[in-house]
VOBA-1610 file (N, C-alpha, C; in pm, whole numbers, padded with zeros to 5 digits, always signed):
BEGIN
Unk+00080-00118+00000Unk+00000+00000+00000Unk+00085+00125+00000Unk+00221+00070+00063Unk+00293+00216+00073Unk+00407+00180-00009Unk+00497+00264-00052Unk+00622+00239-00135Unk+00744+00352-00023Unk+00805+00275+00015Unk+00967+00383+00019Unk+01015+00513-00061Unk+01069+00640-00021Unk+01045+00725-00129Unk+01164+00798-00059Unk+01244+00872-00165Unk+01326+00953-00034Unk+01266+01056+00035Unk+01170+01100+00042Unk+01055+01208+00105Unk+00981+01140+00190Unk+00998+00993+00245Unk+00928+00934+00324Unk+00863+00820+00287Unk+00731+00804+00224Unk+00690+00655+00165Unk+00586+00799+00063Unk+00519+00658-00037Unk+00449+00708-00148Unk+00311+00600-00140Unk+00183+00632-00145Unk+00077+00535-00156Unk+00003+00536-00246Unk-00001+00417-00263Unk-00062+00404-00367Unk-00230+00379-00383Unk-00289+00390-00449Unk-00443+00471-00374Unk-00503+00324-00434Unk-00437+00327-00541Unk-00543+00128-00599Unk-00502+00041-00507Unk-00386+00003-00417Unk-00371-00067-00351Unk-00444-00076-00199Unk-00462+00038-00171Unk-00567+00087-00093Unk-00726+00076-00090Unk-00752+00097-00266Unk-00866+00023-00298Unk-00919-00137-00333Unk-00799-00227-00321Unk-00805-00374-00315Unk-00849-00398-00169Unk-00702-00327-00084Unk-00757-00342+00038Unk-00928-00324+00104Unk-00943-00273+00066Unk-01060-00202+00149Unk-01193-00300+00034Unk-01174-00383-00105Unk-01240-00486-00150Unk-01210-00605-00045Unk-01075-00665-00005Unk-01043-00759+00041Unk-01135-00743+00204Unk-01137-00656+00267Unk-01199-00643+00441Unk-01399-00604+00407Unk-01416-00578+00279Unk-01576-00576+00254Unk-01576-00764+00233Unk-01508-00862+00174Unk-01500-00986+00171Unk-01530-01038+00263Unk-01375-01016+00420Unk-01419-01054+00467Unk-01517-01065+00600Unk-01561-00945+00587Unk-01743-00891+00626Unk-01808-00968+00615Unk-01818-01019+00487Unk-01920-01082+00385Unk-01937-01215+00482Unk-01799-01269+00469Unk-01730-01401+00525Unk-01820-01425+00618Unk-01764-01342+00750Unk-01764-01322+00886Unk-01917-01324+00874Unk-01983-01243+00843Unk-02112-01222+00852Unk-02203-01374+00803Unk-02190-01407+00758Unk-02220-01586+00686Unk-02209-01664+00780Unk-02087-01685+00859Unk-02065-01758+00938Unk-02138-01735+01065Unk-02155-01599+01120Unk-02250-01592+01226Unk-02382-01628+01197Unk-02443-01619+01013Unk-02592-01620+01030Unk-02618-01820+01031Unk-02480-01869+00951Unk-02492-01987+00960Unk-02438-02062+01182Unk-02374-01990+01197Unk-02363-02058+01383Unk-02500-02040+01428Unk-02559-01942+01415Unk-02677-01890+01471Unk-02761-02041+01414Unk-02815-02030+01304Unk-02871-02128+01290Unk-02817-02237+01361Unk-02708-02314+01347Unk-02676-02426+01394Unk-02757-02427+01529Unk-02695-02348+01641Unk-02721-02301+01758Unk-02886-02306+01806Unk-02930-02243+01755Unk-03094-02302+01727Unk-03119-02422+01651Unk-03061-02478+01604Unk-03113-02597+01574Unk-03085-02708+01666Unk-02955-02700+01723Unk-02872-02812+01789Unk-02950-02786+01934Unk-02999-02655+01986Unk-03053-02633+02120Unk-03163-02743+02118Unk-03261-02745+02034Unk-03352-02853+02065Unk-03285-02987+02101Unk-03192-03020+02052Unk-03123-03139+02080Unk-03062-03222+02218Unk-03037-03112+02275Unk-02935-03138+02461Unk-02998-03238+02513Unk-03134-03274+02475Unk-03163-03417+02574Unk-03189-03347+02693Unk-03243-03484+02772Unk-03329-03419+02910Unk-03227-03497+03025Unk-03140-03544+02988Unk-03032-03570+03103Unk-02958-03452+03184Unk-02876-03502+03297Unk-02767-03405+03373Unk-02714-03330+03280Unk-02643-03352+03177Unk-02578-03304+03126Unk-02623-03218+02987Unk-02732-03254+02955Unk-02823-03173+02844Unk-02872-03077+02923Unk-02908-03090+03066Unk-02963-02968+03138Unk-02860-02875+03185Unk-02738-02945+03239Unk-02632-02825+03258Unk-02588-02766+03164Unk-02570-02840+03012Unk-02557-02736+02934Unk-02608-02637+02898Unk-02760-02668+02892Unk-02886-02566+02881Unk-02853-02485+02928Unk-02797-02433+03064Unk-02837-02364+03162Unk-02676-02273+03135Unk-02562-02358+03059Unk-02436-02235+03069Unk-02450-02230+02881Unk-02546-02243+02780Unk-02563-02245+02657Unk-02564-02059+02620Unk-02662-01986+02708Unk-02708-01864+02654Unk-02518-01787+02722Unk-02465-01853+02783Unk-02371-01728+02777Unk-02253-01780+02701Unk-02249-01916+02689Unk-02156-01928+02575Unk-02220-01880+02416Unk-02350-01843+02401Unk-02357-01803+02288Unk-02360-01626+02307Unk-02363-01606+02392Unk-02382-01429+02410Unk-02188-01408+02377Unk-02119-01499+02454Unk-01964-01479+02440Unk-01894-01460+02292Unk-01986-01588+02238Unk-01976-01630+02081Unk-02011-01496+01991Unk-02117-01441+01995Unk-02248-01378+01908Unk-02133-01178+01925Unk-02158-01216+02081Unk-02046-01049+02109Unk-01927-01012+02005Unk-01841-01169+02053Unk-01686-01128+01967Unk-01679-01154+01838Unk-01825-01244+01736Unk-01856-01161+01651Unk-01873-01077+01571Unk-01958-01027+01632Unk-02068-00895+01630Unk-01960-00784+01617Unk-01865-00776+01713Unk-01705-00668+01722Unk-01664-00663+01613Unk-01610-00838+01551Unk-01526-00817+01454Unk-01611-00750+01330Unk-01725-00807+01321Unk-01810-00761+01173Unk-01801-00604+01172Unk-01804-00567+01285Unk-01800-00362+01328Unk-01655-00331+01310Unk-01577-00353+01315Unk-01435-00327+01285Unk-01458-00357+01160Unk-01491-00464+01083Unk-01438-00452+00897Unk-01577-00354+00889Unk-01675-00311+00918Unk-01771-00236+00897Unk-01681-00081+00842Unk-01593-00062+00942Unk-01530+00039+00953Unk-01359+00049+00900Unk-01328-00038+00865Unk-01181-00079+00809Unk-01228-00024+00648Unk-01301-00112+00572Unk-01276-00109+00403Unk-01339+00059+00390Unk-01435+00133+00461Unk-01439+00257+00408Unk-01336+00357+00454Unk-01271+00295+00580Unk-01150+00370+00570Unk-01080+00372+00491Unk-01054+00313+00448Unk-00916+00267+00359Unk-00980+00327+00182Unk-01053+00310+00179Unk-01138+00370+00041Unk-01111+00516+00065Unk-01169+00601+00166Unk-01150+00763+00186Unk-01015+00768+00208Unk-00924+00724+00288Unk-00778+00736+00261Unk-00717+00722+00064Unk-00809+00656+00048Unk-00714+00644-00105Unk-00758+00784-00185Unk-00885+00818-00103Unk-00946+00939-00230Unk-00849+01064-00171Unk-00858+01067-00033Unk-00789+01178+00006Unk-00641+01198-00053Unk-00589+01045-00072Unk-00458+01046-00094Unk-00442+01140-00248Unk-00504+01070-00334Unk-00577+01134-00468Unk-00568+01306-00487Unk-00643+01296-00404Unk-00641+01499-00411Unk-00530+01553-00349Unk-00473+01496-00261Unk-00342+01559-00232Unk-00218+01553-00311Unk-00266+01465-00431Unk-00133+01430-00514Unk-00200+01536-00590Unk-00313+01558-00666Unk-00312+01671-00756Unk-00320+01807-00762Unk-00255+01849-00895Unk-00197+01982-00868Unk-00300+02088-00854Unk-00327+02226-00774Unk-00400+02286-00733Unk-00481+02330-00891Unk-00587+02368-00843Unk-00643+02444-00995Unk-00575+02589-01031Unk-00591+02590-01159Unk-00523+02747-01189Unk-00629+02821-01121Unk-00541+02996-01071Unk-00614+03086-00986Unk-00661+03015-00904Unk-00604+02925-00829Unk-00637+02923-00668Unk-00532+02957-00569
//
């Protein structure tokens, strides 16, 4: 994304715009996989059985899925906010490389 330059580094604004395709991906990803756990999770809950151990799970199930569903839920909000960064960094980068308009 960045290049070495003797003035410091140089960026490159398409590489910036892959990036910020590659973290809308894996959004996409991430987001799939929670709507597919979720399902599982409701599906498999009917399942625990009426033993000791189908009932103790029952009973520690909602916070292992609140634990699950949270850290999530975080990551999908971080790439929420990663690929349009990285998109407005490339535009900004853009206008700062070009040259002012005449009479300004």
């Amino acid at each position: 994304m960045t290049e070495p330059s003797r003035d410091g580094f140089d960026v490159r604004p398409d590489a910036l715009r892959r990036g910020s395709r590659a973290y809308d991906e894996q959004r996409r990803n991430a987001a799939e996989v929670r709507d597919l756990l979720r399902a599982a999770f409701d599906h498999d809950r009917k399942a625990l059985g009426d033993d000791e151990y189908g009932a103790e799970l029952a009973k520690k199930l909602p916070g292992i899925e609140s634990g699950i569903f949270t850290a999530l839920r975080s990551y999908i909000d971080a790439l929420d906010r990663i690929a349009p960064g990285l998109h407005t960094s490339a535009a900004n980068y853009e206008a700062a490389d070009r040259p002012p308009a005449a009479g300004s």
